[in-house]
ZALOGU-402279 format. One record per residue: z negated, y, x of N, C-alpha, C in turn; residue in three letters. Coordinates in nm, 4 decimals. Layout:
+----------+----------+----------+----------+----------+----------+----------+----------+----------+------+
|      n.w |      n.v |      n.u |     ca.w |     ca.v |     ca.u |      c.w |      c.v |      c.u | rest |
+----------+----------+----------+----------+----------+----------+----------+----------+----------+------+
|        Z |        Y |        X |        Z |        Y |        X |        Z |        Y |        X |  ALA |
...
+----------+----------+----------+----------+----------+----------+----------+----------+----------+------+
This chain:
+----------+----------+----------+----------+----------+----------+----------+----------+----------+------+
|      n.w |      n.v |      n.u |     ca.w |     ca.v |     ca.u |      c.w |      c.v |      c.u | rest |
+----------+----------+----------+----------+----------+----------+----------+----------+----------+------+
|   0.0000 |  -0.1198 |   0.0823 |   0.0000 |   0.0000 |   0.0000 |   0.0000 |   0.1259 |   0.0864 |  UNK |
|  -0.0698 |   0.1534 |   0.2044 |  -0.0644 |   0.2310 |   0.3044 |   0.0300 |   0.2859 |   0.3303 |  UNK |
|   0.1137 |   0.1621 |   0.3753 |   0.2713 |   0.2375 |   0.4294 |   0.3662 |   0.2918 |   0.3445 |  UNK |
|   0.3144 |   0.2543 |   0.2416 |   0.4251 |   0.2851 |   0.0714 |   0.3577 |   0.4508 |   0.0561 |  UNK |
|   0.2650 |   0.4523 |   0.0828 |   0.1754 |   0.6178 |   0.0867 |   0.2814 |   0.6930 |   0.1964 |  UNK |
|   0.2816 |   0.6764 |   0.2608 |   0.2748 |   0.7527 |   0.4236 |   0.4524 |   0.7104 |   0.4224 |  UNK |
|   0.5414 |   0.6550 |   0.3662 |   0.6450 |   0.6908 |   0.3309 |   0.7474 |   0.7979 |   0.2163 |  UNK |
|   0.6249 |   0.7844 |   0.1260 |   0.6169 |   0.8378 |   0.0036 |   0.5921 |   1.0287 |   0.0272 |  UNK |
|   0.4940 |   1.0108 |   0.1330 |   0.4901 |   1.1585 |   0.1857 |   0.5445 |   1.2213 |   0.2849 |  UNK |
|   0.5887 |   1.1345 |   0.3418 |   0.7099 |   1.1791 |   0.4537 |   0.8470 |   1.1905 |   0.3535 |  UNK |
|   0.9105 |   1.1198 |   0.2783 |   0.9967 |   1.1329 |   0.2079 |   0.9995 |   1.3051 |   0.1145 |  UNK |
|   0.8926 |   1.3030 |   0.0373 |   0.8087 |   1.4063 |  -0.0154 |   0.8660 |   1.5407 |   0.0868 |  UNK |
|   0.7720 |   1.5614 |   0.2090 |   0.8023 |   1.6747 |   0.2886 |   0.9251 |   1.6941 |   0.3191 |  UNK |
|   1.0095 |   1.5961 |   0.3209 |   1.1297 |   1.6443 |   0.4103 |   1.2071 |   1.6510 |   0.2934 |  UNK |
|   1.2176 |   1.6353 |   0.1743 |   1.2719 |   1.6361 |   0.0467 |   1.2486 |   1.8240 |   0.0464 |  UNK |
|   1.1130 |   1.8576 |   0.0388 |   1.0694 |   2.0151 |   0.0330 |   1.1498 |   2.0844 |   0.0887 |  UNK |
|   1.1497 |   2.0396 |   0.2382 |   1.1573 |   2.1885 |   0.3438 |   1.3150 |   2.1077 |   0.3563 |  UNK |
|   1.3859 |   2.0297 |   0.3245 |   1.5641 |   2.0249 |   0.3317 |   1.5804 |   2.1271 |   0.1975 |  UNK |
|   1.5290 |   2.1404 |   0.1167 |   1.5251 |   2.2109 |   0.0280 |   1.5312 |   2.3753 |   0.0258 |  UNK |
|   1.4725 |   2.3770 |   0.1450 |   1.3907 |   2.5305 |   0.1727 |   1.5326 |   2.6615 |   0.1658 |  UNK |
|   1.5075 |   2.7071 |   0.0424 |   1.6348 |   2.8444 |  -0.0340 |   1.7632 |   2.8029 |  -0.0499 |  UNK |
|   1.7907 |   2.6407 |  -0.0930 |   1.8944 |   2.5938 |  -0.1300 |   1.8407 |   2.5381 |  -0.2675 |  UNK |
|   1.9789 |   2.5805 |  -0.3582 |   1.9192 |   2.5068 |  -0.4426 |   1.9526 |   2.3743 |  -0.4893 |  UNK |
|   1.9065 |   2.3214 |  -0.5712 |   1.9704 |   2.1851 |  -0.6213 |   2.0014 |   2.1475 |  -0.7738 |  UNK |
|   2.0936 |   2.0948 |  -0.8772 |   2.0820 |   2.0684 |  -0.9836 |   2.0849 |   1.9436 |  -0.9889 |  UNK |
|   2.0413 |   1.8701 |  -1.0704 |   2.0553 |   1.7342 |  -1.1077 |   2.0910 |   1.7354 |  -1.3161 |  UNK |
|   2.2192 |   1.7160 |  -1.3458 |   2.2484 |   1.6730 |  -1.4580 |   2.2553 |   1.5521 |  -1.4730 |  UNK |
|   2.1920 |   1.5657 |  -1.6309 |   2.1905 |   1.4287 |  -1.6930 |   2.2444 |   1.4827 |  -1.8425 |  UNK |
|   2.2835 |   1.3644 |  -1.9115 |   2.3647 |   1.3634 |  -2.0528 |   2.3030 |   1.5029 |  -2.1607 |  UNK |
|   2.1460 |   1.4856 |  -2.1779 |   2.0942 |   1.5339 |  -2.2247 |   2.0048 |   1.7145 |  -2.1708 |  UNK |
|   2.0102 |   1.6973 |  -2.0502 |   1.9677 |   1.8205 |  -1.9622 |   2.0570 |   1.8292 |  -1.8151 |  UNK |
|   1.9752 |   1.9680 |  -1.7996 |   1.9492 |   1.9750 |  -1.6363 |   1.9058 |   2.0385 |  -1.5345 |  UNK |
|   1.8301 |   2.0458 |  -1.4545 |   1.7397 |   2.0771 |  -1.4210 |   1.7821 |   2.1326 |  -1.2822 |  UNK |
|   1.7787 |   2.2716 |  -1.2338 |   1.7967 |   2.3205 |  -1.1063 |   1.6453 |   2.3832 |  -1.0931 |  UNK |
|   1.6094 |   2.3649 |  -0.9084 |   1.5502 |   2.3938 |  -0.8367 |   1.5980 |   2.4092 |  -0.7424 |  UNK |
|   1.4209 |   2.4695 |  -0.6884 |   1.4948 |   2.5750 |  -0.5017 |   1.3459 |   2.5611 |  -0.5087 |  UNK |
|   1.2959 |   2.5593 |  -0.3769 |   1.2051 |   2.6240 |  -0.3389 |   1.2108 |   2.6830 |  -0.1917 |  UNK |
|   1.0949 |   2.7256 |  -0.0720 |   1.0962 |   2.8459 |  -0.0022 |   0.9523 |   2.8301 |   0.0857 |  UNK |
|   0.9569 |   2.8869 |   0.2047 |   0.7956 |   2.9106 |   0.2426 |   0.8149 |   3.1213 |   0.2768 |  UNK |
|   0.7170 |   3.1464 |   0.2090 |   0.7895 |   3.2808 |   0.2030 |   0.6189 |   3.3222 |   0.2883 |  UNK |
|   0.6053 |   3.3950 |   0.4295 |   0.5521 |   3.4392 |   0.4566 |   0.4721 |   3.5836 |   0.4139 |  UNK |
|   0.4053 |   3.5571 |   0.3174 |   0.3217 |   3.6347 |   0.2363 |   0.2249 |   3.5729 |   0.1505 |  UNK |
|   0.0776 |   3.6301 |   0.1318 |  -0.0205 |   3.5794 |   0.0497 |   0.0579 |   3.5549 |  -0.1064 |  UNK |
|  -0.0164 |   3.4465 |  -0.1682 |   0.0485 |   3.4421 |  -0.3083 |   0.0063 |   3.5254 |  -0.3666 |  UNK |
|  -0.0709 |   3.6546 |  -0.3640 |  -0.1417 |   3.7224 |  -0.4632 |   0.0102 |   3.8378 |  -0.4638 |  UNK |
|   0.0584 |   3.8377 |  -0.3262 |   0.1955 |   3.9280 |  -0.3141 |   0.2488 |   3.9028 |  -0.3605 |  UNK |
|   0.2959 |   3.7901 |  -0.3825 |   0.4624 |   3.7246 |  -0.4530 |   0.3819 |   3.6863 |  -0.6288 |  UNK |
|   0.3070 |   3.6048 |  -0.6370 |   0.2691 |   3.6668 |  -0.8001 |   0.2907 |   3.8449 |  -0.8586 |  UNK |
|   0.2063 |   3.8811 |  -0.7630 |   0.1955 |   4.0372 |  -0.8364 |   0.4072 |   4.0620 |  -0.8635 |  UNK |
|   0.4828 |   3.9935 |  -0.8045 |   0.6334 |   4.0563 |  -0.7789 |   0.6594 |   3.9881 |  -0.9128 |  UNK |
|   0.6228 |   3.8680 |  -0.9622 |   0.6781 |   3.7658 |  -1.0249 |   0.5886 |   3.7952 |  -1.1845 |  UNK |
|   0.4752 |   3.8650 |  -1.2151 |   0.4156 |   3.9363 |  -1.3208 |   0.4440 |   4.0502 |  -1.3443 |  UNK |
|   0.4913 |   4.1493 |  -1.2981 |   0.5283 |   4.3291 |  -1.3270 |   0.6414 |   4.2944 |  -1.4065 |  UNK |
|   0.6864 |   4.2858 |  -1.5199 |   0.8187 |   4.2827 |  -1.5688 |   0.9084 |   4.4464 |  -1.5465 |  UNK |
|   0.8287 |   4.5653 |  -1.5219 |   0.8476 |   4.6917 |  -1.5283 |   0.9102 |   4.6934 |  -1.3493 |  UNK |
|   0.8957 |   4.6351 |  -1.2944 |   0.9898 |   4.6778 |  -1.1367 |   1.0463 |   4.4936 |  -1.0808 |  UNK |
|   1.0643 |   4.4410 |  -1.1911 |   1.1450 |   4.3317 |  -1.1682 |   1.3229 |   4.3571 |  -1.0986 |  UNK |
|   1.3558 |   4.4114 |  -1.1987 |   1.5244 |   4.4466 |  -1.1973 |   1.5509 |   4.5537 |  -1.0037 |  UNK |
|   1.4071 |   4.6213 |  -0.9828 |   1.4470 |   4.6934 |  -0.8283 |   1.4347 |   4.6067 |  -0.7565 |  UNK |
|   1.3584 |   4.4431 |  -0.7886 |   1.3561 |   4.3984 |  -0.5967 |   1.4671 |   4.2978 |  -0.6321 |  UNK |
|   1.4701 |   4.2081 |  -0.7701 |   1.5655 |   4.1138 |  -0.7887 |   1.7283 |   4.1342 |  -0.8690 |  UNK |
|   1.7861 |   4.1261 |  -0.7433 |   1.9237 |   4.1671 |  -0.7619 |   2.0010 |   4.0851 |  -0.8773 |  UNK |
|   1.9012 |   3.9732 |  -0.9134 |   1.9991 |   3.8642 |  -1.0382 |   1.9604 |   3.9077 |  -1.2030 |  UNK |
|   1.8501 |   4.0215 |  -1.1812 |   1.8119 |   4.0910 |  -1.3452 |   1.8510 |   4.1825 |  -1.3200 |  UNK |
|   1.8910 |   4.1884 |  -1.5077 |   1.9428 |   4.3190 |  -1.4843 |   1.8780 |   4.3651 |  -1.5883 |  UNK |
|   1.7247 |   4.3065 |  -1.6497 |   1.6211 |   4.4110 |  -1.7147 |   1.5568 |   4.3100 |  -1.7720 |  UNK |
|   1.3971 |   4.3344 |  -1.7903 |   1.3184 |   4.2454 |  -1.8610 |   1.2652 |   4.3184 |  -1.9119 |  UNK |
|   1.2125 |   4.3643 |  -2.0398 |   1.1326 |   4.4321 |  -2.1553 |   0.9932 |   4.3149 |  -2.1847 |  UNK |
|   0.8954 |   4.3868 |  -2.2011 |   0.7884 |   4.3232 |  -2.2560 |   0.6684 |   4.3100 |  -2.1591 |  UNK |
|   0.5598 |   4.2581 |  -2.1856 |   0.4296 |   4.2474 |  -2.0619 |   0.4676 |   4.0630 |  -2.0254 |  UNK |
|   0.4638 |   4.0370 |  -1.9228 |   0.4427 |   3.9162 |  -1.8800 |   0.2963 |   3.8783 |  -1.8812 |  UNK |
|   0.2505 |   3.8251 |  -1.9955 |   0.1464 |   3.8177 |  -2.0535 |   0.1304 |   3.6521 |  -2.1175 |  UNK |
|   0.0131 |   3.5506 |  -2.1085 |   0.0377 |   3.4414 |  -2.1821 |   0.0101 |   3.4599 |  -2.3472 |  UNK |
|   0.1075 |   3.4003 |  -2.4086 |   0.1629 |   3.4511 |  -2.5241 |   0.2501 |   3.5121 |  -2.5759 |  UNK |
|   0.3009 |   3.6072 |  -2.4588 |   0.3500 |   3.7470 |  -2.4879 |   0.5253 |   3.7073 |  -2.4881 |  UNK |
|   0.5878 |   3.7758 |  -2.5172 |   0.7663 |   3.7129 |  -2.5644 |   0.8077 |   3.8773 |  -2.5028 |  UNK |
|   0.9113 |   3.8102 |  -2.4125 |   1.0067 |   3.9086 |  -2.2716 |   1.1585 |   3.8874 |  -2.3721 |  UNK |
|   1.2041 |   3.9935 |  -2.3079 |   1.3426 |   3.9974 |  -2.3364 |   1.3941 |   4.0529 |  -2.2142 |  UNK |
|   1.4765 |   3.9332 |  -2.1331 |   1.5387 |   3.9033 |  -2.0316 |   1.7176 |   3.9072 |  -2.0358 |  UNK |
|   1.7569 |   4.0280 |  -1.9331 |   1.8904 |   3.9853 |  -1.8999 |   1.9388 |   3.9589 |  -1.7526 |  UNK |
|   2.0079 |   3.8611 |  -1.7565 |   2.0705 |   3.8159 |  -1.5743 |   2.1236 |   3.8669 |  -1.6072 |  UNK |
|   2.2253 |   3.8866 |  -1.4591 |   2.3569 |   3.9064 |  -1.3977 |   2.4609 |   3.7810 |  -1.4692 |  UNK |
|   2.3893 |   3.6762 |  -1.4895 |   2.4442 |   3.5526 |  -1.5173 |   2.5720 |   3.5836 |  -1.6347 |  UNK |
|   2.4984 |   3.6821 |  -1.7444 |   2.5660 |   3.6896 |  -1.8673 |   2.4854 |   3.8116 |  -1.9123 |  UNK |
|   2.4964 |   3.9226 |  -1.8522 |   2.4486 |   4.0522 |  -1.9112 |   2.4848 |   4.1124 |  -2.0316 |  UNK |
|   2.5512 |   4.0514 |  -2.0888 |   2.5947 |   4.0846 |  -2.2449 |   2.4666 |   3.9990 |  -2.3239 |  UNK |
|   2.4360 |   3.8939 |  -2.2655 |   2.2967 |   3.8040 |  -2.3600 |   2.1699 |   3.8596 |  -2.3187 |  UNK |
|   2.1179 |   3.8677 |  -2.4083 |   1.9626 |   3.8792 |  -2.3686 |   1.8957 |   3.7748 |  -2.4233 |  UNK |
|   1.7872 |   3.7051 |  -2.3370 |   1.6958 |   3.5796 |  -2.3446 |   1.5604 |   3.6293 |  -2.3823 |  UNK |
|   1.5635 |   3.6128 |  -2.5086 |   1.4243 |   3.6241 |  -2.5599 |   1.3351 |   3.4570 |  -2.5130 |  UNK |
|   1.2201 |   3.5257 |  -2.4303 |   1.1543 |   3.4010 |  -2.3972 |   0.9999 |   3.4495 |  -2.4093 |  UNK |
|   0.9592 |   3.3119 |  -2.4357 |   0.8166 |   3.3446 |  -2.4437 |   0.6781 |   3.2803 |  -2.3192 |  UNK |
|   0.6091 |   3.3790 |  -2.2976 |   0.5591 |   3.3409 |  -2.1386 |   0.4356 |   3.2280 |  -2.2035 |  UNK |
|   0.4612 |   3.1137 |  -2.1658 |   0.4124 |   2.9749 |  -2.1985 |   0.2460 |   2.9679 |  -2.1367 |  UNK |
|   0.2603 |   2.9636 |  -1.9814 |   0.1675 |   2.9718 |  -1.9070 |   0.1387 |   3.0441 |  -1.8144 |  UNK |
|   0.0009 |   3.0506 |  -1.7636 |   0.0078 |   3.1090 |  -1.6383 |  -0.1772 |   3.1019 |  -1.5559 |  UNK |
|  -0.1352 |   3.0839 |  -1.4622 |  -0.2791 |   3.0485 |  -1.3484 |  -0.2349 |   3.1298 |  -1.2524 |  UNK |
|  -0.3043 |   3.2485 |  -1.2598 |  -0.2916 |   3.3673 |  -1.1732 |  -0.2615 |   3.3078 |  -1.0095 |  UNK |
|  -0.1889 |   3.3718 |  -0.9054 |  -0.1799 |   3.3444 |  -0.7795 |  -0.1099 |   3.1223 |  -0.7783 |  UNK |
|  -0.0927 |   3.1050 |  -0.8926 |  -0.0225 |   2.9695 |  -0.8902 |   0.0866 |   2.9127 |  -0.9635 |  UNK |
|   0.0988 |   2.9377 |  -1.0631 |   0.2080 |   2.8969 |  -1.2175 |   0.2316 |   3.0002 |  -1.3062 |  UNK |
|   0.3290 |   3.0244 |  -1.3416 |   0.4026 |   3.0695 |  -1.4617 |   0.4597 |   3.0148 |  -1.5190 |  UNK |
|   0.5016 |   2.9622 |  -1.6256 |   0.5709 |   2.9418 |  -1.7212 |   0.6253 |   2.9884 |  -1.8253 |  UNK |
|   0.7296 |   3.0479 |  -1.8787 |   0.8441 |   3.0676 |  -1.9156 |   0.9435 |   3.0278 |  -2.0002 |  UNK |
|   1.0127 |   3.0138 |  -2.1397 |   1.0998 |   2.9634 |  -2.1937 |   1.1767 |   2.9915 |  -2.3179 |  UNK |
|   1.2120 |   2.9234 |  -2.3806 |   1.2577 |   2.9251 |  -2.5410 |   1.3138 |   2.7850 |  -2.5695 |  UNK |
|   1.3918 |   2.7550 |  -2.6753 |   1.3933 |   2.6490 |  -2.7345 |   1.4618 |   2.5499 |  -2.6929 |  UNK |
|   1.5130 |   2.5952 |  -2.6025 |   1.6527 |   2.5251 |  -2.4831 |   1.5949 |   2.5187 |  -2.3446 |  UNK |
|   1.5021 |   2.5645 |  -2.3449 |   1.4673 |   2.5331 |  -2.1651 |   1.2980 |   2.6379 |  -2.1405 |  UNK |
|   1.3023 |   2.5954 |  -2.0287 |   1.1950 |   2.5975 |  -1.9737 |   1.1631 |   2.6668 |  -1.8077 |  UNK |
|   1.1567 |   2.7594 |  -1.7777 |   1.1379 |   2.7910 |  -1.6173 |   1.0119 |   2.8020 |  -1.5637 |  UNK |
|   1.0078 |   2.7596 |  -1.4339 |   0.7924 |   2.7119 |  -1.3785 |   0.8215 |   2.7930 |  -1.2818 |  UNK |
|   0.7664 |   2.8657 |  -1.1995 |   0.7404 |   2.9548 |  -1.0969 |   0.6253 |   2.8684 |  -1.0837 |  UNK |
|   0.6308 |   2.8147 |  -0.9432 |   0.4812 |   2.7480 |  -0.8736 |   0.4307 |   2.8415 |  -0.7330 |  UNK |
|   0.3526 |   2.8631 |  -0.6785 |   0.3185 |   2.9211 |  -0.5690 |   0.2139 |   2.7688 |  -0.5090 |  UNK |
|   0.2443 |   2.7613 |  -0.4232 |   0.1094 |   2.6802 |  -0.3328 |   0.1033 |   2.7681 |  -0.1888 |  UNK |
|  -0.0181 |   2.8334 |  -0.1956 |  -0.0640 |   2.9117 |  -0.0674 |  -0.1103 |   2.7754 |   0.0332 |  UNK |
|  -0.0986 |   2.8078 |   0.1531 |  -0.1550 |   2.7328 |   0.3002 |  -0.2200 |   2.7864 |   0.3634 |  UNK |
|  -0.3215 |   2.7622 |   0.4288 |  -0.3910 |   2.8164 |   0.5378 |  -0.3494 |   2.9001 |   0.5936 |  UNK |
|  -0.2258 |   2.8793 |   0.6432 |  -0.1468 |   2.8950 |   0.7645 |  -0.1104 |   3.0943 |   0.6961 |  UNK |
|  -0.1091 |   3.0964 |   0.5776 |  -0.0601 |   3.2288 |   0.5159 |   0.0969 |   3.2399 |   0.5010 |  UNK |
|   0.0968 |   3.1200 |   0.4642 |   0.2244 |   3.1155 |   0.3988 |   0.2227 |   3.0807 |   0.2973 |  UNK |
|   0.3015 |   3.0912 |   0.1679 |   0.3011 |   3.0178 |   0.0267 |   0.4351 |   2.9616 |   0.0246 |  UNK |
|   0.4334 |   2.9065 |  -0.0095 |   0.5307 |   2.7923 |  -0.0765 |   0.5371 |   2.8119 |  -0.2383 |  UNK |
|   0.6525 |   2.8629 |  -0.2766 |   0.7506 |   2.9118 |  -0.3555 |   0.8351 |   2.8112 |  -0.4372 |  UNK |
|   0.8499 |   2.7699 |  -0.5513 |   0.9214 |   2.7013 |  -0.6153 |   0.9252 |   2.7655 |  -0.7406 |  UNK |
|   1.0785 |   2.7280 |  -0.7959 |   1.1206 |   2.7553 |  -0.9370 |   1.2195 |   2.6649 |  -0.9505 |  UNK |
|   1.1680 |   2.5747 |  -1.0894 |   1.2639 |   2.4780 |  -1.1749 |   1.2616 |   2.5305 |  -1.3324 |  UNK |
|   1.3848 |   2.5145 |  -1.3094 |   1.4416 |   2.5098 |  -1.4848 |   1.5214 |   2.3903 |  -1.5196 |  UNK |
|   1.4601 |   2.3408 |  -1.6626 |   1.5072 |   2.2619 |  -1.7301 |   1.5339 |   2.2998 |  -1.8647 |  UNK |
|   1.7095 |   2.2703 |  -1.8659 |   1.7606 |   2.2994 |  -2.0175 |   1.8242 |   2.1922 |  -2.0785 |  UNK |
|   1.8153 |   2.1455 |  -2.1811 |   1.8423 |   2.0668 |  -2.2492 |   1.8069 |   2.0702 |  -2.3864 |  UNK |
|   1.8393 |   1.8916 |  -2.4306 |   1.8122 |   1.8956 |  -2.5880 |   1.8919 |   1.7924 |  -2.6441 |  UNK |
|   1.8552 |   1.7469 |  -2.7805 |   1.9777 |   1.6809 |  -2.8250 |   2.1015 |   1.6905 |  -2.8660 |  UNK |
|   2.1312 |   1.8181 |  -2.8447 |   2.2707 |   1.9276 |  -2.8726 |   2.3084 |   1.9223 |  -2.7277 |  UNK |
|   2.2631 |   1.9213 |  -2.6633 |   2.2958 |   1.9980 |  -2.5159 |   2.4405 |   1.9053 |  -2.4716 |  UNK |
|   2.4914 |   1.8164 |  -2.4576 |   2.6093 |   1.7855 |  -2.4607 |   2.7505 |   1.8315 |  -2.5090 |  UNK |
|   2.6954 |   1.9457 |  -2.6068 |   2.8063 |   1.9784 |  -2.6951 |   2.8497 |   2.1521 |  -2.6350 |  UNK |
|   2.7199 |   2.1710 |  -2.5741 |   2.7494 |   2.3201 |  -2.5244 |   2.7113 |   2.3318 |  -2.3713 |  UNK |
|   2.7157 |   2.2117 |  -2.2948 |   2.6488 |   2.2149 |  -2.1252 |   2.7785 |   2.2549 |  -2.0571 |  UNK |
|   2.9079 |   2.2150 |  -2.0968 |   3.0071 |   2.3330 |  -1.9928 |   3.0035 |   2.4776 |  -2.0002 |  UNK |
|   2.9670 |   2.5094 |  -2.1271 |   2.9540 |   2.7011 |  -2.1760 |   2.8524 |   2.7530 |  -2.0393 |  UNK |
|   2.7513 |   2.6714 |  -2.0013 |   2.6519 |   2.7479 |  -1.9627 |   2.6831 |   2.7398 |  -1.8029 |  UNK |
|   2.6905 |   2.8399 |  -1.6697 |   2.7384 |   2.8599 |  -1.5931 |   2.6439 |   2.8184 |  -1.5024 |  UNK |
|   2.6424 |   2.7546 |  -1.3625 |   2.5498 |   2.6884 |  -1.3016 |   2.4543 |   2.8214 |  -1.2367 |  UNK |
|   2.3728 |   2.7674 |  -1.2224 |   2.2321 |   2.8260 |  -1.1272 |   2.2295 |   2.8642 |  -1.0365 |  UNK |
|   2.2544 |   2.7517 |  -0.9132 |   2.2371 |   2.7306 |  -0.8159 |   2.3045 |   2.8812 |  -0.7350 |  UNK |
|   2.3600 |   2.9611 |  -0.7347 |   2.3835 |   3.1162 |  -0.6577 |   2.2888 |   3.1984 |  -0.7033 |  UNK |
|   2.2320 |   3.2286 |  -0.8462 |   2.1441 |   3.2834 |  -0.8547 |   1.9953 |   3.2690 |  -0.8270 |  UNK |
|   1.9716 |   3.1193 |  -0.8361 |   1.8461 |   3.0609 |  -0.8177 |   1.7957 |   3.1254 |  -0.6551 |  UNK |
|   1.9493 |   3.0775 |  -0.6031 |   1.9049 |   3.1316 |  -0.4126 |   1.9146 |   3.2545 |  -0.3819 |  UNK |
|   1.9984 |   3.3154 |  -0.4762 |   1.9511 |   3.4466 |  -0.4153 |   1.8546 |   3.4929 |  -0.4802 |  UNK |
|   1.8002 |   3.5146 |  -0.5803 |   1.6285 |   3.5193 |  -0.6968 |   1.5447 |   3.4763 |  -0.5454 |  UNK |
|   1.5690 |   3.3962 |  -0.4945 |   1.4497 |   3.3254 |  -0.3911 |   1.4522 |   3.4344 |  -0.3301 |  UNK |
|   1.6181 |   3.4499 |  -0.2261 |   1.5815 |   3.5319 |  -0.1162 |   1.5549 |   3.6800 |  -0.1704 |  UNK |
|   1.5723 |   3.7280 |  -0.2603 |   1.5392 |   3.8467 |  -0.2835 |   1.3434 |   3.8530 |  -0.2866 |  UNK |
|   1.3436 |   3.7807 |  -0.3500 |   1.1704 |   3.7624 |  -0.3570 |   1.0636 |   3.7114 |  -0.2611 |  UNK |
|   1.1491 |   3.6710 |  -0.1766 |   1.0810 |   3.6479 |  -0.0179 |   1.1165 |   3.7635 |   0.0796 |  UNK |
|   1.2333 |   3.8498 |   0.0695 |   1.2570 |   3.9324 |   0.1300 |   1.1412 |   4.0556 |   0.0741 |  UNK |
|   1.1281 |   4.0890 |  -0.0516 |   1.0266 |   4.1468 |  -0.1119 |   0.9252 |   4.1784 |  -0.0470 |  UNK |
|   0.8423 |   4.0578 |  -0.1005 |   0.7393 |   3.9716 |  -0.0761 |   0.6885 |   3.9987 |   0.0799 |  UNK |
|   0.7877 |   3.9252 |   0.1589 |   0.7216 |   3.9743 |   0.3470 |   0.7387 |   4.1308 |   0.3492 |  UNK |
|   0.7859 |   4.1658 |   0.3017 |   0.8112 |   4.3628 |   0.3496 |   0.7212 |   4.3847 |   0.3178 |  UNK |
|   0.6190 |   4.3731 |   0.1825 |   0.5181 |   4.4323 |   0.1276 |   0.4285 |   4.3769 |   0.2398 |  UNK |
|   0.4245 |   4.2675 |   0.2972 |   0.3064 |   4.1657 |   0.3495 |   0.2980 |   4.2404 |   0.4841 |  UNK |
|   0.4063 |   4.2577 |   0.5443 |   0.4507 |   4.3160 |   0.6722 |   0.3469 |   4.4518 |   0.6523 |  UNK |
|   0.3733 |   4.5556 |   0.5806 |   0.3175 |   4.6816 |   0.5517 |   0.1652 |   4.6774 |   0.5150 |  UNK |
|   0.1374 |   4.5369 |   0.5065 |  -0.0405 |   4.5686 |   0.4641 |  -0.1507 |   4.5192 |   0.5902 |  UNK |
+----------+----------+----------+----------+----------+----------+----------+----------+----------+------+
């Protein structure tokens, strides 16, 4: 059982950091799910505070192009990308554990902002979205892939993120 551990977490790490501001999708019939994650040299209290202000979202991240509302649990945002700036995504903020998780969505999907801080003063940065459904087959070519915005959303928010960290 040991070695099934200690493969399992070596597999694990190098799965992460091959990962590190690339993103990845994995489709299936019914969904699909892109991620990225990042080690972004800055405390997580920095990169939360970037990832809660809905009011100076659109100046550091070049992939919005406006979020209305308090990023609040409970509270319902009205979100537009670059993706499709003619739509706006009414979503409602699901969860949240200050300096660790957000959560994010509507009836088609779901987005997690994770932070895991290290000793070391680095955090580790992840965001997955999963969209799907039992419709989702009928409209999954309409919707335009992730993966350019996901990485640049990262690097904009790590670029952020260390400038502020740099200055304190």
């Amino acid at each position: 059982m040991k070695p099934f551990i200690t493969i399992f977490l070596i597999m694990t790490t190098l799965s992460a950091a091959a990962q590190n501001g690339k993103a990845k999708t994995v489709k299936k019939t019914f969904s699909r799910t892109t991620s990225i994650s990042t080690e972004i040299k800055a405390d997580a209290s920095i990169v939360w505070a970037l990832l809660t202000n809905a009011a100076d979202f659109a100046r550091w991240n070049s992939t919005i192009v406006s979020i209305e509302g308090e990023i609040q649990p409970g509270q319902k945002i009205k979100l537009k990308s670059t993706l499709d700036p003619s739509r706006t995504f009414k979503l409602k903020v699901k969860e949240m554990i200050p300096d660790q998780k957000l959560i994010w969505g509507d009836g088609l999907g779901q987005r997690t902002y994770s932070l895991d801080q290290s000793a070391n003063g680095l955090t580790r940065f992840s965001m997955v979205e999963k969209i799907g459904g039992i419709m989702f087959p009928l409209f999954a070519n309409k919707i335009p892939s992730f993966d350019d915005a996901f990485e640049q959303f990262t690097a904009d928010l790590k670029k952020e993120a260390e400038t502020i960290a740099k200055s304190k």
